[in-house]
C-alpha positions, 0 to 999 in steps of 0.5 A: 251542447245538443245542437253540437251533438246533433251537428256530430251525428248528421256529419257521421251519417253523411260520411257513412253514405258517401262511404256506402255509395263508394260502395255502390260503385266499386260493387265488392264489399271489401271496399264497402262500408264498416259494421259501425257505419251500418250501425250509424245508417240504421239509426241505432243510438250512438251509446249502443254503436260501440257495444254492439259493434264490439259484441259483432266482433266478438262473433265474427260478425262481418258487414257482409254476415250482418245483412243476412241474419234474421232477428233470433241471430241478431238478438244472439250476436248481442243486439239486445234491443227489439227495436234495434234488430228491427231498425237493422233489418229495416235498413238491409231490406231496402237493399237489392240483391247484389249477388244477381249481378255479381262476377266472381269467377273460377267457381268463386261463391258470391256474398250478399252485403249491403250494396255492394257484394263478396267473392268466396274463392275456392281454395282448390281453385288456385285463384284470389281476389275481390272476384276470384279472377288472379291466379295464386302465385304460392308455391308447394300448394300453398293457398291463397287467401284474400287480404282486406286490400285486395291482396293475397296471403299464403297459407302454406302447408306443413313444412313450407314457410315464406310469403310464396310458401318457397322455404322448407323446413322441418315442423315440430310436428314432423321432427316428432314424427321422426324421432318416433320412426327413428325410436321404433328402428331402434327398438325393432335393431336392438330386437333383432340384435338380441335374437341373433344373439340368442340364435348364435348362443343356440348354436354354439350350445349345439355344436358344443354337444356331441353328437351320436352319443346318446342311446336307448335301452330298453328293458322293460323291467316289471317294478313290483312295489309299483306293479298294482298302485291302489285309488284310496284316500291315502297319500303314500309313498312307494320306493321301489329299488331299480331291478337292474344294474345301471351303467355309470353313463345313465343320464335317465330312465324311462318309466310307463303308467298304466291306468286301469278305471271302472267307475259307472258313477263317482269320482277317482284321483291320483296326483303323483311325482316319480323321482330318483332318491336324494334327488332334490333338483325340481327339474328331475322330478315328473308330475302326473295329475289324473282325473276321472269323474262317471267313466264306466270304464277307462284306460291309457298309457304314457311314458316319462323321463326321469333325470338319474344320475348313478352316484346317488341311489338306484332307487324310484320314489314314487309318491301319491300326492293326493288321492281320491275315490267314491264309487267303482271298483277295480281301480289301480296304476300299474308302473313299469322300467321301460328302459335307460339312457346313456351317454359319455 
């Protein structure tokens, strides 16, 4: 048995040097040697070959990488071993630099392998082969990747299928793309559509309106329970009878609020809403917020609209929603008919 065993190991190492001297001849590791027959020529034991030849696998690992590594990366690609990294390495220092004499061509990178070399071809080059020396045949800049035999295989660019990359087609990828164009187009139509909808809504308002109807009075009527309103902490509220006499076709008044302030230090408030009576609708009610804080002295004036309609009362409600005053003297608002606006 140990002289069968003995006999079995001599047959493999003869095989793997006429292998490594076919090499030798034919100088491009792609015909050289495998990782297993380096490992055989190593003198590594035949019980540790297929592992470590599988764990070189597993790291992608190749006979032209494996001449190259120092011991920390062949005890991290699996060769547990000491003296087996150190037997690996005794065997790739007998081996020459094979890159000194190598031909790769069309700016190909030489490889230094055990006896024999390899090519890295430029992928931008356009060229493959075992020295970079053949033109690419794929199309639509396709590249060429060379095979074990020596062949070619074309990897081809997205959207691009065949053994020369010659068949179009739409990618998943793509037709995603597409779909989310074609989805924002949509959104941006839909968009669209509804502005001008809403511009042709505007202006069929517009045109339904008449036009040169609309006319102001003024007046400039004095409203005496609203001609001198006090700042204290109450909260009241002043109905002040509208001194004129106001068409049927008054659509709104126009009211002035006039502030008179002297205050060197503290604070002064008055929150309001101006309405006409028995008008409940939010919209025909103006609001006035006013805050002072050590102003010595203040004024200013400003007018609002306030929506009336002559079937209810002709009457101004004004009401003093909060109020506030520490300090001052000679605060008080003073409220005015500034005048009214018809139309039919």
């Amino acid at each position: 048995m140990e002289k069968s065993s003995t006999l079995l190991f001599l047959t493999l190492t003869l095989a793997a040097v006429q292998i490594c001297a076919s090499a030798s001849r034919r100088s491009n590791c792609i015909y050289g040697v495998t990782v297993k027959d380096l490992l055989y020529l190593a003198r590594i034991s035949r019980s540790n070959v297929g592992y470590y030849a599988a764990k070189l696998k597993e790291n992608k690992i190749d006979q032209t990488a494996l001449g190259v590594l120092s011991t920390r990366q062949l005890q991290f690609a699996g060769i547990t071993a000491f003296r087996d990294r150190q037997k690996i390495l005794s065997l790739f220092s007998r081996d020459p630099d094979d890159c000194s004499s190598s031909r790769c061509q069309n700016k190909g990178t030489c490889r230094d392998g055990y006896r024999c070399f390899s090519c890295a071809c430029d992928p931008k080059s356009g060229y493959y082969g075992p020295s970079c020396e053949l033109k690419c045949p794929c199309l639509n800049s396709g590249v060429c990747k060379t095979t074990q035999s020596g062949g070619y295989e074309c990897v081809c660019p997205p959207g691009y299928s065949g053994d020369k990359c010659h068949n179009k087609y739409l990618t998943e990828e793509r037709l995603l793309e597409i779909e989310k164009t074609l989805q924002q187009v949509t959104t941006r139509l839909e968009e669209s559509e509804q502005q001008v909808k809403s511009q042709d809504a505007l202006i069929k308002n517009l045109q339904s309106r008449p036009t040169g109807t609309w006319q102001f009075h003024r007046v400039n009527e004095i409203l005496n329970q609203l001609e001198q309103i006090q700042i204290s902490r109450q909260a009241p509220t002043y109905s002040q009878r509208v001194p004129i006499a106001l068409p049927k076709d008054t659509k709104a008044i126009l009211i002035s609020i006039f502030c008179h302030f002297y205050n060197h230090q503290g604070h002064a408030y008055l929150n309001y809403l101006a309405y006409q009576r028995d008008n409940d609708n939010a919209g025909g009610k103006a609001e006035g917020y006013n805050t002072h804080y050590d102003v010595h002295a203040n004024t200013f004036y400003y007018e609002q609209m306030i929506p009336w309609n002559t079937a209810l009362p002709n009457e101004l409600v004004f009401r003093v929603t909060y109020s506030y005053l520490t300090g001052g003297r000679r605060n008080w608002y003073r409220v005015r008919l500034v005048g009214y606006i018809t139309s039919p």
